[in-house]
MIZA-83872 format. One record per atom (N, C-alpha, C): x, y, z. Coordinates in pm, whole numbers, padded with zeros to 5 digits, always signed. Each point is the difference from the previous one (the first is absolute). Layout:
XYZ/...
# end
This chain:
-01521+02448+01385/+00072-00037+00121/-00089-00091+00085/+00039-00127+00032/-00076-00026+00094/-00014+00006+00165/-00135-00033+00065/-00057+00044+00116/+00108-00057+00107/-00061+00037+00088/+00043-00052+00115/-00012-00128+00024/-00203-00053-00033/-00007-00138+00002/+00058-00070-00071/+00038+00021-00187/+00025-00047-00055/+00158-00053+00040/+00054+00120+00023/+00167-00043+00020/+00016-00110+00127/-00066+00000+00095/-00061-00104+00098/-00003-00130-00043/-00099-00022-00115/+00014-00097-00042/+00090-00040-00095/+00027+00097-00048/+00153-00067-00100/+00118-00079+00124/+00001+00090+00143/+00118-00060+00054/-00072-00131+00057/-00123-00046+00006/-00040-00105+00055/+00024-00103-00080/-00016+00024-00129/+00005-00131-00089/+00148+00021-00076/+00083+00121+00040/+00128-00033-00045/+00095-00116+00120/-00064-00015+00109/+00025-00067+00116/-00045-00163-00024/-00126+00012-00063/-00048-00145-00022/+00083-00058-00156/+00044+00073-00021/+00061-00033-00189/+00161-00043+00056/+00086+00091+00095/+00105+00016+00007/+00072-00012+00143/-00117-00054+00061/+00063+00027+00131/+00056+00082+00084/+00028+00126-00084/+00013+00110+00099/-00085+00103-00090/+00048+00102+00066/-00106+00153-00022/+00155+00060-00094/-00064+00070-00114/+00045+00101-00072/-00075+00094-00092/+00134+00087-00062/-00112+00097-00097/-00009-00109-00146/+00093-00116-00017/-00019-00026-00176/-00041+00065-00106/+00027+00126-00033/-00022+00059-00117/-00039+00013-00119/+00078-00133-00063/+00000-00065-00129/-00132-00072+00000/+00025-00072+00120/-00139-00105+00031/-00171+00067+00000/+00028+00075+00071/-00125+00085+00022/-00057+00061-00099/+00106+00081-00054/-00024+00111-00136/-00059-00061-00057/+00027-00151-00050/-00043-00124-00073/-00141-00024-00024/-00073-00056+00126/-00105-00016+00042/-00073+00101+00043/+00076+00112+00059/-00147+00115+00017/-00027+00048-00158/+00031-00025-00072/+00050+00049-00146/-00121-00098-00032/-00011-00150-00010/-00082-00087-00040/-00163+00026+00108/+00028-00016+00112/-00160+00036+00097/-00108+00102-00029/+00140+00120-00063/-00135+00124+00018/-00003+00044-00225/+00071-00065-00025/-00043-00025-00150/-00119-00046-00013/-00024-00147+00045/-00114-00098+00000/-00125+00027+00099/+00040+00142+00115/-00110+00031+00057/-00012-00110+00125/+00137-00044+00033/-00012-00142+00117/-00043+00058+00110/+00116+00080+00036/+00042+00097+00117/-00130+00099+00061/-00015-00062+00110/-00154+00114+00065/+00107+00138+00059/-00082+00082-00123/+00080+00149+00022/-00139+00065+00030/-00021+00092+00132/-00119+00110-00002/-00133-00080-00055/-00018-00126+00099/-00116-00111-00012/-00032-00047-00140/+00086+00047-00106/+00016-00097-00148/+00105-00102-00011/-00079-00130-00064/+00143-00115-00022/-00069-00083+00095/+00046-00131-00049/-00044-00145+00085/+00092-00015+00113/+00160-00012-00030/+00069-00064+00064/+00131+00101+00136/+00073-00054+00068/+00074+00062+00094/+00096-00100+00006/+00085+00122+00043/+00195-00124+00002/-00097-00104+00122/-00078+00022+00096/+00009-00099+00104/-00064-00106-00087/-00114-00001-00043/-00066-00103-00093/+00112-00115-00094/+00065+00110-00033/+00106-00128-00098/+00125-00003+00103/+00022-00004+00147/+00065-00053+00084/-00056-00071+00046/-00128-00031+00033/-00082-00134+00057/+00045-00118-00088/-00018+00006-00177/+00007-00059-00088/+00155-00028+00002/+00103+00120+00016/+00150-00063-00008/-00001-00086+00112/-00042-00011+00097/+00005-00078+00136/-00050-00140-00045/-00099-00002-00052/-00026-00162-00045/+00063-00060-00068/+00071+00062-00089/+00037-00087-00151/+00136-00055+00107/+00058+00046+00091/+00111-00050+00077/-00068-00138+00084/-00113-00039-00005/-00051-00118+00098/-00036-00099-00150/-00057+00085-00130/-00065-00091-00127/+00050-00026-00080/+00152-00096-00004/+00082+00013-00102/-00073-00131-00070/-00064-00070+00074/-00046-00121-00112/-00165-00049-00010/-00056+00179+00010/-00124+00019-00028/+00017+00063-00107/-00171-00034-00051/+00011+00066-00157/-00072+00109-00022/+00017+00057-00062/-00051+00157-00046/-00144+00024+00072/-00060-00142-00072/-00162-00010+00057/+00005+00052+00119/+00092-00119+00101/-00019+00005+00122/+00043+00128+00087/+00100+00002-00026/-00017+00201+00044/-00062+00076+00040/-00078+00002-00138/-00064+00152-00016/-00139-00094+00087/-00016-00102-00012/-00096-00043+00116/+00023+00049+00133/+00101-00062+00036/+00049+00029+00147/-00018+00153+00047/+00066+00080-00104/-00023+00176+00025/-00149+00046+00003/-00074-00066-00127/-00161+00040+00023/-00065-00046+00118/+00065-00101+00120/-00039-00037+00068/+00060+00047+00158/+00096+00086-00034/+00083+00062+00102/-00094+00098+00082/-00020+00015+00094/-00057+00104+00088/+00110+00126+00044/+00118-00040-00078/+00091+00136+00073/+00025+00101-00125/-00061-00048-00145/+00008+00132-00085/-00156+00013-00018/-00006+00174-00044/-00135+00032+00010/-00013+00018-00183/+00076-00044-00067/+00005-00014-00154/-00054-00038-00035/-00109+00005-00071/-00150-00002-00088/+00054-00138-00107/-00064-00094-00047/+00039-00155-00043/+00035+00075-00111/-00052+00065-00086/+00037+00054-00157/+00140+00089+00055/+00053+00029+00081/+00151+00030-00012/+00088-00093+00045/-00040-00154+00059/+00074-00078+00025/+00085-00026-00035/+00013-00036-00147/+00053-00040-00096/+00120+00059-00016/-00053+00205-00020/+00088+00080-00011/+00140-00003+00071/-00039-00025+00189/+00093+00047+00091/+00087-00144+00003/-00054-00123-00055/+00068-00097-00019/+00101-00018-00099/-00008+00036-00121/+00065+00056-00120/+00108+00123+00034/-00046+00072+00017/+00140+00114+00049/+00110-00053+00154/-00075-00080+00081/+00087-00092+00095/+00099-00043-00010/-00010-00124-00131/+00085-00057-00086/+00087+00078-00041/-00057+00136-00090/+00093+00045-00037/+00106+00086+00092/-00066+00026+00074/+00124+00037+00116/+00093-00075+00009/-00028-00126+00083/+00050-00106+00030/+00138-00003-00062/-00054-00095-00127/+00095+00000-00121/+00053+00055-00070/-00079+00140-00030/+00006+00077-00115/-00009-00084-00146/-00119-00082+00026/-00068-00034-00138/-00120+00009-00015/-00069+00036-00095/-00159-00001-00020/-00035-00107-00043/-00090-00006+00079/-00023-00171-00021/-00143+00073-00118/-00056+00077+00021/-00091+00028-00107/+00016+00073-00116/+00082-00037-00068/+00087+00037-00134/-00176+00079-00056/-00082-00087-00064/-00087+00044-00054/-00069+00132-00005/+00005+00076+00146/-00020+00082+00008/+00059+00126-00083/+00151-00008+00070/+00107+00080-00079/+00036-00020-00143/+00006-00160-00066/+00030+00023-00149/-00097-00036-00083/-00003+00006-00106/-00080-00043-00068/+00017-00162-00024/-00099-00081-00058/+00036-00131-00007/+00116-00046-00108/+00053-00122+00024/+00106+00022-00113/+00099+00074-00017/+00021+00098+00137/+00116+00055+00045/+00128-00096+00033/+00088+00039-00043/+00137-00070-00048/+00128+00087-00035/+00122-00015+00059/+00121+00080-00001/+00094-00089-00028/+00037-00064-00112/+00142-00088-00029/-00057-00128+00008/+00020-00091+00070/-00050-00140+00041/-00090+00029+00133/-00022+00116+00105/-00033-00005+00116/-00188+00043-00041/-00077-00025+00072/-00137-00012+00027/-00017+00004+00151/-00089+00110+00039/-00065-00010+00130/-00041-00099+00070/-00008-00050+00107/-00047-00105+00082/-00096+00007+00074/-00131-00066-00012/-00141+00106+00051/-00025-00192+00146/-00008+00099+00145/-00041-00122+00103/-00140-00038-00021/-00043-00117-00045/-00106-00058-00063/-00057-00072+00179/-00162+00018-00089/-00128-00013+00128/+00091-00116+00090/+00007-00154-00070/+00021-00059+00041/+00190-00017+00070/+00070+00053-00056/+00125-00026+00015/+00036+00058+00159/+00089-00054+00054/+00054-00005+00131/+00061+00161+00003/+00058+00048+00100/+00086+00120-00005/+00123-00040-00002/+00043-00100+00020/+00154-00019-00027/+00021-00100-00114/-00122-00057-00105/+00066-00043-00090/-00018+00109-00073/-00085+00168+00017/+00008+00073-00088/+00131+00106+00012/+00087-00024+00152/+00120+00062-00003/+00103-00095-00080/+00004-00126-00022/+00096-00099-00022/-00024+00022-00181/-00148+00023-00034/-00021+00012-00163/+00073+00108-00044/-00016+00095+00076/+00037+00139-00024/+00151+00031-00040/+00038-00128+00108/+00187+00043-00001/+00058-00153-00014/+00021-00002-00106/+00009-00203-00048/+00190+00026+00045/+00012-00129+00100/+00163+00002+00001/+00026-00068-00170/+00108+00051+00028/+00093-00085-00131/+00108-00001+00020/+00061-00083-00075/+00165-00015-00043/+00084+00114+00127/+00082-00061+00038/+00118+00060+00095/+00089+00079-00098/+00015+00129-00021/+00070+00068-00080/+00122+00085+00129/+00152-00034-00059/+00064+00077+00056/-00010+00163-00024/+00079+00060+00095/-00043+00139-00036/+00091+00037-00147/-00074+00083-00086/+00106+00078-00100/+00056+00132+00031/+00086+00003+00008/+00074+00154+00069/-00031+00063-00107/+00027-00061-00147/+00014+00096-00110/-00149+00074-00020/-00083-00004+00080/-00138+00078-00014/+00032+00122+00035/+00058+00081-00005/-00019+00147+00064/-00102+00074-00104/-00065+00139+00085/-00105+00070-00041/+00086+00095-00137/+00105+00008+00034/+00096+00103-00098/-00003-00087-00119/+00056-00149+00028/+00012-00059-00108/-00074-00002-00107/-00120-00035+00058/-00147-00053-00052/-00027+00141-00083/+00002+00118+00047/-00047+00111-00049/+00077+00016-00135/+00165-00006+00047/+00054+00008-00161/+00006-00080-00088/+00008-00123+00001/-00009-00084-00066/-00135-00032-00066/-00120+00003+00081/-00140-00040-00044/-00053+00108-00016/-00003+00147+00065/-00049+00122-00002/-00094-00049+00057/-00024-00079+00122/-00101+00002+00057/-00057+00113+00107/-00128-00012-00010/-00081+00095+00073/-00055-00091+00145/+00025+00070+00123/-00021-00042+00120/-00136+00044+00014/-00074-00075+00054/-00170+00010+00011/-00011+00018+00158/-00056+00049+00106/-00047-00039+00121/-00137-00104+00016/+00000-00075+00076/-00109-00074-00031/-00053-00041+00184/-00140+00003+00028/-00003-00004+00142/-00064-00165-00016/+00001-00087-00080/-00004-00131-00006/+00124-00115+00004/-00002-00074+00150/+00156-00043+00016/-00007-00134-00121/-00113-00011-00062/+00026-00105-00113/+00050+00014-00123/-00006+00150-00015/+00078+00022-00153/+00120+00062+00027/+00051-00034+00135/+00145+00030+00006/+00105-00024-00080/+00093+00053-00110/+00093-00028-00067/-00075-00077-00197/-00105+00046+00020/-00082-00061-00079/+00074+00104-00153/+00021-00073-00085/+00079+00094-00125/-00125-00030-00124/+00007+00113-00049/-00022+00008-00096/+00053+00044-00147/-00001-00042-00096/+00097+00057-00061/-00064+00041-00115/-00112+00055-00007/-00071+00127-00084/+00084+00078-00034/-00069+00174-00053/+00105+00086-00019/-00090+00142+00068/+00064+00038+00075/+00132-00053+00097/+00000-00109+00108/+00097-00085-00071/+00027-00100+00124/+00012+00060+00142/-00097-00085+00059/-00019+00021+00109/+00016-00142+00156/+00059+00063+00106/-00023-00117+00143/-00083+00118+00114/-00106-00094+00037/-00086+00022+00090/+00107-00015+00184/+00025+00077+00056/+00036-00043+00109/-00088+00059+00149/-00010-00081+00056/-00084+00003+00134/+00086+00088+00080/-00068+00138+00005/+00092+00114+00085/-00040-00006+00174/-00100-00044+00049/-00039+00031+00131/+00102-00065+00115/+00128+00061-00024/+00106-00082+00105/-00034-00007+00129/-00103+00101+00046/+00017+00068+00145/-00100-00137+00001/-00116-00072-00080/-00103-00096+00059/+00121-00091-00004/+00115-00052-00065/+00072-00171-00009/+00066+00041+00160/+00038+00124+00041/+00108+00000+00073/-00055-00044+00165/-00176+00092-00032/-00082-00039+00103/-00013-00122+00013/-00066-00085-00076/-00008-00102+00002/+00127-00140+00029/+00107+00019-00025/+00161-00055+00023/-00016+00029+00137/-00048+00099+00075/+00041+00041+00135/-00085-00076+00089/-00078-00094-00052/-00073-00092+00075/+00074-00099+00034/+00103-00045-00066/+00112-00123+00024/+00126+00033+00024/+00047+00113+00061/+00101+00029+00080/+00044-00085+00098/-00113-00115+00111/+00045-00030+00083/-00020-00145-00058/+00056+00010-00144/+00022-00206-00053/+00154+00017-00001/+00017-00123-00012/+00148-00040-00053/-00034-00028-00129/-00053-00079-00036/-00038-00059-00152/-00147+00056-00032/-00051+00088-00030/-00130+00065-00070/-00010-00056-00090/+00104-00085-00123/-00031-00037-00160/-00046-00115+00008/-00003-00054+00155/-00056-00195+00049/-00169+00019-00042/-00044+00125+00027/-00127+00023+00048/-00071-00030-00143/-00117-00081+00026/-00117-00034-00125/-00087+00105+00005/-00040+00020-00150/-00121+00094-00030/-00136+00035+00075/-00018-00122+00060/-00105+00041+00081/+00057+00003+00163/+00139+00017+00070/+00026+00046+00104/+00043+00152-00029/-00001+00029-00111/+00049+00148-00041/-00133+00066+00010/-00133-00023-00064/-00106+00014+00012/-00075+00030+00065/+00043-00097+00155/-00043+00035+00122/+00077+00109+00085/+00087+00003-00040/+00050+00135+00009/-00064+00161-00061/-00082-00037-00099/-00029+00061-00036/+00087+00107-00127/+00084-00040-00055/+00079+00000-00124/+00015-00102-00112/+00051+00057-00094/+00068-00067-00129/+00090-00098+00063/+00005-00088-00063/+00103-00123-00016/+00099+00079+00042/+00114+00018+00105/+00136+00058+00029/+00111-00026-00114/-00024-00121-00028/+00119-00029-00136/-00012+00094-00141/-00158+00056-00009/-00018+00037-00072/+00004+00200-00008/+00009+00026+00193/-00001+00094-00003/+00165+00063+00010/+00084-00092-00001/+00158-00014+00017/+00037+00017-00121/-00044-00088-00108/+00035+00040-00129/-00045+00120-00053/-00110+00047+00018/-00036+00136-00056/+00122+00111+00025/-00010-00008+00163/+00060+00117+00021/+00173-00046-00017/+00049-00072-00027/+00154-00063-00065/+00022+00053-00136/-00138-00009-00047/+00023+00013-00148/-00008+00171-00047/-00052+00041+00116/+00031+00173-00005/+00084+00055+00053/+00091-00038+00088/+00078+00054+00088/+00135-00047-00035/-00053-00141+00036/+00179-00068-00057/+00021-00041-00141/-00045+00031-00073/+00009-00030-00143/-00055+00103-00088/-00066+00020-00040/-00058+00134-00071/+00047+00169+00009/+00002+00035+00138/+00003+00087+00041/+00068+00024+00132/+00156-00105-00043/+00115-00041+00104/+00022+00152+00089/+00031+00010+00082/+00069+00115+00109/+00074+00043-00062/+00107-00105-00068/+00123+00076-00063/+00070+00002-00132/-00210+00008-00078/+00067+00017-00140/-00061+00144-00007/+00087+00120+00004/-00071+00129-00039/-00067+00068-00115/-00019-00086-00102/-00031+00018-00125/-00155-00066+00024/-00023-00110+00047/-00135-00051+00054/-00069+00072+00135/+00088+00018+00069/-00115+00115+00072/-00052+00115-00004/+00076+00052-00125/-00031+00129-00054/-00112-00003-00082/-00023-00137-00075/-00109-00021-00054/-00131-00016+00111/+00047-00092+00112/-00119+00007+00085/-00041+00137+00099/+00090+00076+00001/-00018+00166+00064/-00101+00070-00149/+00040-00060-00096/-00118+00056-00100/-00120-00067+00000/-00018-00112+00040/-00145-00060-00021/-00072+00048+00139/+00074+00004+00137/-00033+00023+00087/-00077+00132-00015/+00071+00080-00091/-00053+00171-00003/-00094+00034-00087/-00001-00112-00122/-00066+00074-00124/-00102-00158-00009/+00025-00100+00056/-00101-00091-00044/-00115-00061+00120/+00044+00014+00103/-00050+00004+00176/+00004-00116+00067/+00093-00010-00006/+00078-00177+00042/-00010+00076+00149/+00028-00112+00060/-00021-00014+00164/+00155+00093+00044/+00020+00101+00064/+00160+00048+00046/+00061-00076+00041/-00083-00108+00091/+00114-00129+00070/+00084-00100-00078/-00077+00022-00164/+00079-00032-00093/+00155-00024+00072/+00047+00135+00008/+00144+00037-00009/+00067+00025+00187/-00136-00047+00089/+00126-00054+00077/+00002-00142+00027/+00098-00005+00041/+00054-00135-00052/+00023-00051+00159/-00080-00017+00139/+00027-00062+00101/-00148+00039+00049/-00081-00053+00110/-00108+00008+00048/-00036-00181+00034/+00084-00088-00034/-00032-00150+00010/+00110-00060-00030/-00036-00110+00072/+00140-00066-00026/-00003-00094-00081/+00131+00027-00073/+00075-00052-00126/+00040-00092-00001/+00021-00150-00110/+00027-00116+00019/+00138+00026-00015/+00085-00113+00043/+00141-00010+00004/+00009-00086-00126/+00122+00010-00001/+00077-00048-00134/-00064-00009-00153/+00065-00044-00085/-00035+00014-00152/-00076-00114-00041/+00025-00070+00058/-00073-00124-00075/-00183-00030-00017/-00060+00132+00037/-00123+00025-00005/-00027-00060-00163/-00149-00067+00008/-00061-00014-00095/-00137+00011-00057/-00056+00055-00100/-00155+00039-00029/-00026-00153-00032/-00149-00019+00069/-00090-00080-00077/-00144+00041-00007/-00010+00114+00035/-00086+00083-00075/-00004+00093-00131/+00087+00062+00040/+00068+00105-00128/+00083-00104-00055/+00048-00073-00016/+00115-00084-00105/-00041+00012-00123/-00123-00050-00034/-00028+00003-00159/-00006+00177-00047/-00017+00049+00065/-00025+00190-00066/+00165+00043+00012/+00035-00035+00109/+00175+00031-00020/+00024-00100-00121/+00011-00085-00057/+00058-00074-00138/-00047+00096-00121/-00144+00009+00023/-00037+00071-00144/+00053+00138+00015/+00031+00071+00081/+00123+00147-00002/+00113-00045-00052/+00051-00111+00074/+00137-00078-00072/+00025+00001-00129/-00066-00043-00039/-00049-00075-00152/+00018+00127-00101/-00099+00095+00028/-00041+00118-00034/+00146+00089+00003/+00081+00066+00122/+00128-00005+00010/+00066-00037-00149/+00015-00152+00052/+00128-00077-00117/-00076+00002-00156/-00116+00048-00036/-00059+00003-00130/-00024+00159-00028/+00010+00112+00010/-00073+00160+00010/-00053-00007-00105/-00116+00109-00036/-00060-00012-00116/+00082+00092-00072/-00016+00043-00161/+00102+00092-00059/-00082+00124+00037/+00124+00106-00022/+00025+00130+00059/-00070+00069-00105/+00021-00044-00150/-00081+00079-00109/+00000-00065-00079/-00038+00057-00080/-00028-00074-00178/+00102-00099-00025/+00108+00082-00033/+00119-00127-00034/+00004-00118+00073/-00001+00051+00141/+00027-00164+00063/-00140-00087-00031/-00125+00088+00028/-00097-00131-00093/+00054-00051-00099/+00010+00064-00126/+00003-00057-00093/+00139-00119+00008/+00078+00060+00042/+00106-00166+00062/-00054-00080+00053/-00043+00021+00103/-00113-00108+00118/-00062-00069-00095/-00080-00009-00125/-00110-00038-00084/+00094-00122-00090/+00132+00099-00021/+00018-00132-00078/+00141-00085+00044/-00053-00007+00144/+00087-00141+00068/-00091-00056+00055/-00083-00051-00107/-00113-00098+00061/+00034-00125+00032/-00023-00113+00015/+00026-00134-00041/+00051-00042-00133/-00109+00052-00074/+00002-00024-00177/+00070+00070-00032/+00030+00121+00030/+00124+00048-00092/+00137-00059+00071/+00002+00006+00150/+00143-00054+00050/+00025-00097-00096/-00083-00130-00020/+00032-00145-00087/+00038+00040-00125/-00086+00097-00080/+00033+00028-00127/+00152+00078-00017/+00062+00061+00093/+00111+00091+00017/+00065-00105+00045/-00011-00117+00060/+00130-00097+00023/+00005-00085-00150/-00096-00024-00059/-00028-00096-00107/+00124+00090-00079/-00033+00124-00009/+00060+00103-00101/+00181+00019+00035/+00002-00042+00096/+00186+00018+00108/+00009-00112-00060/-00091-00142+00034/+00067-00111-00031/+00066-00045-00163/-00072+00068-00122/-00003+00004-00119/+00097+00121-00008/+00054+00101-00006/+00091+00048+00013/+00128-00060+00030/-00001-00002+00102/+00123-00132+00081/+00027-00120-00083/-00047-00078-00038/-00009-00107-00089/+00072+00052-00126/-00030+00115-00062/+00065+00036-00130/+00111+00068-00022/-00025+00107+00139/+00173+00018+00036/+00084-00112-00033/-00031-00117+00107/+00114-00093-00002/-00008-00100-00131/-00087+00018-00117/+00042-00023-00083/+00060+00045-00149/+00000+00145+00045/+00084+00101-00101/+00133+00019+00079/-00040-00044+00126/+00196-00011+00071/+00094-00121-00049/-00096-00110+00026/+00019-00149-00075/+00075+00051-00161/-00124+00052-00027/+00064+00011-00207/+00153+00041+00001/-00020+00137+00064/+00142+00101+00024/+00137-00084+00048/-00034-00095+00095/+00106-00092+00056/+00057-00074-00098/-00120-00063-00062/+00028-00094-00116/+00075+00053-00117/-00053+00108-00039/+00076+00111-00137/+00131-00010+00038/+00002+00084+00152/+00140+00037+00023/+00138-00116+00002/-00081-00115+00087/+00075-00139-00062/+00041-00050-00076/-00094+00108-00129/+00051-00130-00177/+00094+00093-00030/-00019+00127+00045/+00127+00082-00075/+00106-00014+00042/+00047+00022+00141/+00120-00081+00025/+00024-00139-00021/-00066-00086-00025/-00014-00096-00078/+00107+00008-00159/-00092+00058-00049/+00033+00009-00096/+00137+00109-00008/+00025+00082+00084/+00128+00039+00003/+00134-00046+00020/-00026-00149+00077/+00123-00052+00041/-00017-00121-00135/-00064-00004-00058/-00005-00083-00085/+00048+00046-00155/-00026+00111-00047/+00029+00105-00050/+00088+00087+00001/+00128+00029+00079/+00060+00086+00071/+00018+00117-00108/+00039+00135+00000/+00019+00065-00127/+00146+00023+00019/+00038-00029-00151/+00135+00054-00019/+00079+00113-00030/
# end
């Protein structure tokens, strides 16, 4: 359980992350989970670091969007308002980020090298690189994809037998894999997108806003935090498909997805349909795709699947076409026969 001080500082830097004070649950569990694993967290005068230490650090990265890593952790070793020893600099700068964003910018730590899930690879903020070309690397726009309704969580499950993953990285959101068991990674921490959305309540247009005015805000790209939570609420895990929220009342219980999962108001919601991903677009296609192709259910359907290759399709039309051809020339013969005999009947008549 934590202290008095500690919970102190959780509401201080849940204030500097979110602009207001709360409990965040999901969020917290998260990171006190990561601090006192790694020994961050000064518990009973053990541990380098304190929520205030990596709130000094969340406070800068909102002024250093086009300073580079270097420069940072300079600026902090040079700060007179944290009392953080230079060998944890690094640390309270690294978990910052990941607040922030909810990405680790220091993959290395956590995976091994050569860590890889489908086409996706970690994104590590390099000495030299800026902080907002390492948010812009992190989350590459692409292609304008309309929404697909036909994604539901029910669907996906029967059709693909996919397995729902929780994942507290907003970059492998919707990320599929199709191992066995096929699997999609989805970013459960609704209560951080909803916090964060609640910073632009008083826009008319929030989706005008560039990556680095989102930044200075101290959040994710908004376009990017709109699609996340669209793609769980209004599409995946619709209000009013009951067969999909029954699945997410199970992940919520048995896999430890965020509860805010499943409510469905706390921020406000874009109007009309014509919403579009250009973040998620390419990971919504390859579900698509995946969808309109399923793999086979068992043996038999492999062994069908195997032989409608290319080469056999051609060889099986070659084989229709040569068939066909001889039909119509044992129909030809038959026509012809049948011709000479009446032929020869009216020529012949019998008496």
């Amino acid at each position: 359980m934590a202290t008095y001080q500690e919970s102190t500082e959780r509401s201080e830097i849940a204030t500097l992350i979110f602009d207001e004070d709360g409990d965040f649950p999901a969020f917290f569990a998260f990171f006190g989970t990561i601090l006192h694993q790694k020994n961050f967290l000064v518990v009973n005068g053990q541990g380098g670091l304190t929520y205030r230490d990596i709130g000094v650090a969340v406070s800068l990265l909102k002024s250093s969007r086009g300073t580079t890593k270097n420069g940072v952790i300079q600026t902090l070793n040079n700060d007179n308002g944290t009392a953080t020893p230079r060998s944890n600099v690094l640390d309270a700068l690294n978990l910052a980020v990941n607040m922030v964003l909810m990405v680790d910018c220091d993959p290395q730590e956590s995976h091994a090298r050569g860590y890889t899930i489908a086409d996706y690879s970690p994104k590590s903020w390099q000495p030299d690189m800026t902080y907002l070309d390492f948010v812009q690397r992190s989350f590459p726009i692409g292609a304008s994809e309309r929404v697909q309704w036909s994604l539901k969580a029910s669907k996906l499950k029967k059709r693909l037998r996919i397995k729902f993953l929780p994942t507290d990285d907003l970059d492998k959101h919707l990320l599929y894999d199709s191992g066995n068991p096929p699997c999609v990674y989805l970013f459960h921490q609704v209560g951080f997108l909803k916090a964060q959305l609640n910073k632009y309540n008083d826009m008319e247009m929030p989706l005008d806003l560039t990556v680095d005015e989102c930044l200075e805000r101290g959040s994710p790209p908004v376009q990017l935090l709109y699609e996340t939570i669209h793609s769980l609420q209004q599409l995946l895990f619709r209000r009013h498909d009951n067969k999909s929220k029954a699945i997410l009342k199970e992940l919520i219980n048995e896999e430890g997805f965020d509860s805010e999962c499943e409510v469905y108001d706390g921020y406000r919601p874009l109007d009309g349909d014509d919403f579009t991903y250009t973040y998620w677009g390419e990971r919504m296609r390859k579900l698509e795709a995946a969808l309109a192709n399923p793999p086979p259910r068992n043996k038999l359907e492999a062994w069908l699947q195997s032989q409608t290759s290319e080469r056999n399709a051609l060889f099986i039309a070659l084989v229709a076409l040569f068939i066909s051809i001889f039909v119509g020339l044992l129909s030809l013969g038959l026509a012809g026969f049948q011709t000479w005999i009446a032929w020869m009947a009216w020529k012949y008549p019998v008496k």
